[in-house]
Structures are given as C-alpha cells and as structure tokens.
Backbone as numpy.savetxt, mean C-alpha at the origin, in Angstrom:
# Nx Ny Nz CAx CAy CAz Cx Cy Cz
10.03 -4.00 -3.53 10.55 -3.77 -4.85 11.53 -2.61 -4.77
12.92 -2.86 -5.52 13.32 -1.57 -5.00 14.03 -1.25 -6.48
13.69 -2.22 -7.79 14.18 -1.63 -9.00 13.37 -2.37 -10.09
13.35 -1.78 -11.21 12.46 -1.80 -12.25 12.78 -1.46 -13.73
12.77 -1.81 -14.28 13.02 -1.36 -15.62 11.41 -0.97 -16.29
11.28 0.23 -16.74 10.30 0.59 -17.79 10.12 -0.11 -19.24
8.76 -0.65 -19.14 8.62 -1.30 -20.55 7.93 -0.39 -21.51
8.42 -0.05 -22.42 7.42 0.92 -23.56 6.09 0.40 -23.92
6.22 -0.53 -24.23 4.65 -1.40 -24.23 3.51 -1.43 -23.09
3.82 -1.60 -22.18 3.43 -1.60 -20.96 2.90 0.20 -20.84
3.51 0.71 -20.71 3.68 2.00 -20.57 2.10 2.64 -21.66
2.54 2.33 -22.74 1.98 2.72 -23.60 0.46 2.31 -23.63
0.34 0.96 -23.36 -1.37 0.61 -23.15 -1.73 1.29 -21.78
-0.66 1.61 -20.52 -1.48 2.21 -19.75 -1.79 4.33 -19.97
-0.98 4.35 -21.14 -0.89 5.78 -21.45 -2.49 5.77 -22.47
-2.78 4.77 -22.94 -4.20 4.36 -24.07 -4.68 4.34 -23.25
-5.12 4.08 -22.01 -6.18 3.56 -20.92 -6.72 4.93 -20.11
-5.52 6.06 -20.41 -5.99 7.51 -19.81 -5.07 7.41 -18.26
-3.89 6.67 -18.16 -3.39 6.50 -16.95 -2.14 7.45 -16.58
-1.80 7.11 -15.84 -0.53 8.59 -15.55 0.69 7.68 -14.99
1.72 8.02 -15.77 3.45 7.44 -15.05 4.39 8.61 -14.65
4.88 8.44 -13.49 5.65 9.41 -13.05 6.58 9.56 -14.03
7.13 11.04 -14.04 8.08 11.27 -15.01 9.30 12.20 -13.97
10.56 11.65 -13.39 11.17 10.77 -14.36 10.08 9.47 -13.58
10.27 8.09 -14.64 9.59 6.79 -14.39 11.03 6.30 -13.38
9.79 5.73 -12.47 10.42 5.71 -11.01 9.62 4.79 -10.40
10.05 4.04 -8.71 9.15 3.06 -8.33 9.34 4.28 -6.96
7.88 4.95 -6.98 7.96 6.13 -5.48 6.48 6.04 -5.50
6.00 5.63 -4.16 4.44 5.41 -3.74 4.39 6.52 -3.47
5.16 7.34 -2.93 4.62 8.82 -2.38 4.42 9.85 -3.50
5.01 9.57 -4.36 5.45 10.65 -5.70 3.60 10.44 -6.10
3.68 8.52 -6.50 2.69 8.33 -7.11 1.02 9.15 -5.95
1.09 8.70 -5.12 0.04 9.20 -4.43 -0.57 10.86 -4.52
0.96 11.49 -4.42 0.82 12.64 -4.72 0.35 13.36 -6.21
0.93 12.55 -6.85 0.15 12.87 -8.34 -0.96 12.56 -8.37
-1.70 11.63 -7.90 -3.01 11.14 -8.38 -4.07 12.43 -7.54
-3.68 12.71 -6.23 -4.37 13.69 -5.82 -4.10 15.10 -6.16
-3.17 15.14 -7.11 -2.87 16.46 -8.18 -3.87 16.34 -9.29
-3.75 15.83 -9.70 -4.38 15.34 -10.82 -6.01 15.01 -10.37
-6.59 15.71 -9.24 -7.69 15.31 -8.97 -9.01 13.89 -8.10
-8.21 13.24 -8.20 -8.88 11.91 -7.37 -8.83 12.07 -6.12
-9.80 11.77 -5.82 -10.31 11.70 -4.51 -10.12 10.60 -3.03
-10.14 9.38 -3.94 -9.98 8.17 -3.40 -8.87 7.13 -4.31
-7.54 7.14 -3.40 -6.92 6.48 -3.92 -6.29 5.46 -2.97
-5.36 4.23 -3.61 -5.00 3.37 -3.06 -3.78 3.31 -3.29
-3.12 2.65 -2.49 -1.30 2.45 -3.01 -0.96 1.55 -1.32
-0.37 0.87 -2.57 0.55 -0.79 -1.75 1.80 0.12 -1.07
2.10 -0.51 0.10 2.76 0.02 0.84 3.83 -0.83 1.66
5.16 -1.04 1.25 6.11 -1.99 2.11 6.58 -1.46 3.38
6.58 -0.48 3.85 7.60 0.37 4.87 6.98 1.07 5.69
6.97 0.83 6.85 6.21 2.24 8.08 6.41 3.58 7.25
7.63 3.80 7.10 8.03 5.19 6.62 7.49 5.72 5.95
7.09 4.96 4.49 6.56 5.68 3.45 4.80 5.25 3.70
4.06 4.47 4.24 3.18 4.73 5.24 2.67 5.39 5.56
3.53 6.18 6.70 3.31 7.46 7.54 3.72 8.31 6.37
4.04 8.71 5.54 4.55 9.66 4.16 3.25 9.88 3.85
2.01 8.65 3.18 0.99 8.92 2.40 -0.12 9.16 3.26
0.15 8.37 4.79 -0.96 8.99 5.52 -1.01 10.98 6.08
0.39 11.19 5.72 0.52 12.44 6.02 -0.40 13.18 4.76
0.18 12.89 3.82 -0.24 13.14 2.54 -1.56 13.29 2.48
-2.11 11.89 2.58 -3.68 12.24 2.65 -4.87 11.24 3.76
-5.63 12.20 4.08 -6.12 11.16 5.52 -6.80 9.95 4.31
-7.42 10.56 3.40 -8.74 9.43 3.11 -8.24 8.37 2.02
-6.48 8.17 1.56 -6.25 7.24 0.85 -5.96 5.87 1.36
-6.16 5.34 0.45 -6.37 3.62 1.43 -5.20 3.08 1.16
-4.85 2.98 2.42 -3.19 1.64 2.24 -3.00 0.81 2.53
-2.81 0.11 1.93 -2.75 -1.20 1.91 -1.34 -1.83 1.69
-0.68 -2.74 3.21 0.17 -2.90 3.53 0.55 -4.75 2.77
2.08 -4.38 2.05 1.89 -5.79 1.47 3.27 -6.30 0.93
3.40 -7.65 1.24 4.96 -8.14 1.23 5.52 -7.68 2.67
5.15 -8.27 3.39 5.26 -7.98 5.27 5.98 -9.24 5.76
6.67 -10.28 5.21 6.58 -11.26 5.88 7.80 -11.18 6.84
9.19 -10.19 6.28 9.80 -10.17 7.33 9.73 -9.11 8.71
8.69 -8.77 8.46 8.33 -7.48 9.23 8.34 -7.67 10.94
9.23 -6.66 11.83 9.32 -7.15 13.01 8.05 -6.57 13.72
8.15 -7.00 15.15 6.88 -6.50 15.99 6.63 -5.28 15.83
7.72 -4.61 16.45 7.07 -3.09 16.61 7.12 -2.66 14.72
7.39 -2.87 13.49 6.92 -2.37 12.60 5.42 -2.68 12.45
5.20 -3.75 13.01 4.02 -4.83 12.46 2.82 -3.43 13.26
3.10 -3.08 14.61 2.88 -2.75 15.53 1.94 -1.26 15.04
3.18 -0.54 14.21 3.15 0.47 13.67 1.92 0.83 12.48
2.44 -0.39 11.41 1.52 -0.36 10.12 0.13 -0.94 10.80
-0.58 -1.38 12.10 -1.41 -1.44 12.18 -2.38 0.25 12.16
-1.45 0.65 12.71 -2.01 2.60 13.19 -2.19 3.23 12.10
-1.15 2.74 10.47 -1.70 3.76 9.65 -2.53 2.98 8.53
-2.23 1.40 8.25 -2.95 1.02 7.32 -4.66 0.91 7.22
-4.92 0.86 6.35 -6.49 -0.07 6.35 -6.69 -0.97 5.91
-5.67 -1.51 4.76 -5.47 -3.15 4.91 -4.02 -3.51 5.31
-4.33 -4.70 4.99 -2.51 -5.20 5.70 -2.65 -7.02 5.29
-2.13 -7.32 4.13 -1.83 -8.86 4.23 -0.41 -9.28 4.90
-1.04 -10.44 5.12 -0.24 -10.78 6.66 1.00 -12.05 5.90
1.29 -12.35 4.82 2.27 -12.98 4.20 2.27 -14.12 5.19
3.60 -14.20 5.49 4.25 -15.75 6.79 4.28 -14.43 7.99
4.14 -13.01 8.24 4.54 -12.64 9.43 3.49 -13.00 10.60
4.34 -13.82 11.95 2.98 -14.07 12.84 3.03 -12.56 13.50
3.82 -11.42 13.09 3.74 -9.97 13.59 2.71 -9.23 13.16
1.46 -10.10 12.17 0.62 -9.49 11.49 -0.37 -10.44 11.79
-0.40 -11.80 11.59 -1.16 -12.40 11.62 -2.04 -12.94 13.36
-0.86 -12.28 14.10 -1.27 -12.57 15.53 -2.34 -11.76 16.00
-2.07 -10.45 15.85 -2.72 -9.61 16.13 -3.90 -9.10 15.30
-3.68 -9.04 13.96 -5.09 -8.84 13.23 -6.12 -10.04 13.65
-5.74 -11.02 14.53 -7.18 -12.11 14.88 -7.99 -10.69 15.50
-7.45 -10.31 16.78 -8.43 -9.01 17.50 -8.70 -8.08 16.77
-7.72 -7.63 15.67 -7.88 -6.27 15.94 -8.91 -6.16 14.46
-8.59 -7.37 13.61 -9.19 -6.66 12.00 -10.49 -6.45 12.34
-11.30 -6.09 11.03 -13.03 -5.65 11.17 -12.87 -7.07 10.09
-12.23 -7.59 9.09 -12.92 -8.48 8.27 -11.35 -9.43 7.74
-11.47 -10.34 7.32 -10.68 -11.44 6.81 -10.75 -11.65 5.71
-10.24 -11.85 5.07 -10.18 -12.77 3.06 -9.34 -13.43 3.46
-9.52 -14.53 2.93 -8.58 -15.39 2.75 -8.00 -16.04 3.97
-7.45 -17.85 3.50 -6.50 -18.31 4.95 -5.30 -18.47 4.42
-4.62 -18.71 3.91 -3.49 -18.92 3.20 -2.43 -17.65 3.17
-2.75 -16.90 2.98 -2.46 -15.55 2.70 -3.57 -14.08 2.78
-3.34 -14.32 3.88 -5.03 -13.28 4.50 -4.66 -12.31 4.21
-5.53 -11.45 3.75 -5.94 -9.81 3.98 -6.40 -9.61 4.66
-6.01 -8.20 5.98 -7.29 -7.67 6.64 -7.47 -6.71 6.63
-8.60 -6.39 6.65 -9.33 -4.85 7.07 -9.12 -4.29 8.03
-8.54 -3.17 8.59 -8.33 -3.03 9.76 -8.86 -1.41 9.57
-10.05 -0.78 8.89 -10.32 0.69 8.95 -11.88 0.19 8.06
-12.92 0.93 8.22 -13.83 0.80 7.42 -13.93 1.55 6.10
-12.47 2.28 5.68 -12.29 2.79 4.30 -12.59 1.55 3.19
C-alpha cells in the first residue's frame, strides 16, 4: 500500500473504540509501532511489506509480532531475509516463501494462501 485517503467516519468509530491514528494520518508501520509502544502496549502486531521496514520494527522492538504480507513478488534473498525477522509470513503466489517455510515454519494455516509461523511469538 503506498497511498490512502483518510475517511472521517472510519476514523471516528475507531477514535469511539479508544483507538489511536497517527497524526499527521499517514500509512507508516514504524510510526504506528512506535506509538503503540508509547502509548504503553506491550504486545503488538503490524503487517509488514518490506525487509526494510521489518528490520525498522524489529529494531524497535524485540517482542512485536510481524507479520509479513502481500509477498508475492518477493525475490529470494528478500524472501531469505523476512524469514530472520518475521514470525509470520503469508506466502501469497511467492515459491520464495512457500519453498522454504515447508522446513523451516513451526505451523501452517491454510493451503491456498498459507500463513506460517515461523517464531513461537
């Protein structure tokens, strides 16, 4: 995803729900990660397209769970990479994900569009 328009509605039931939007409203996993462990939480999650920003939230924080997703054009050595920092990882059409999570995951969902576990977070 790399653009977005803010809906006020949207916004607003998750502002009723006790939820938090970056301000300025923005599409940044790292911003977001970082706020949530400002703001106190302990255990958080955030979808993750890119080694880069990846390695950003694993820097950020050891114990948040990432979960790697929309991979399908993803080459080897990225594939290679997001195995080292994710703890999940759906494997879309990439066989750069799907080859290797046969060995390496701890657990499977799904055949069509698998998820795997690859950390016991």
């Amino acid at each position: 995803m790399i653009e977005t328009t803010p809906i006020e509605g949207i916004i607003k039931k998750i502002r009723d729900k006790r939820g938090e939007i970056l301000d300025p409203r923005r599409i940044d996993w790292v911003a977001g990660l970082r706020l949530a462990l400002e703001l106190g939480y302990e255990r958080v999650g955030v979808k993750i397209f890119t080694t880069k920003d990846a390695e950003k939230c694993r820097a950020i924080s050891e114990h948040g769970v990432i979960f790697g997703v929309h991979l399908t054009g993803i080459s080897r050595s990225e594939a290679e990479e997001f195995f080292k920092i994710a703890d999940l990882i759906t494997a879309c059409a990439s066989p750069h994900i799907r080859e290797p999570a046969k060995k390496e995951a701890r657990l499977q969902v799904g055949t069509a569009i698998p998820i795997f576990a690859l950390t016991s977070s």
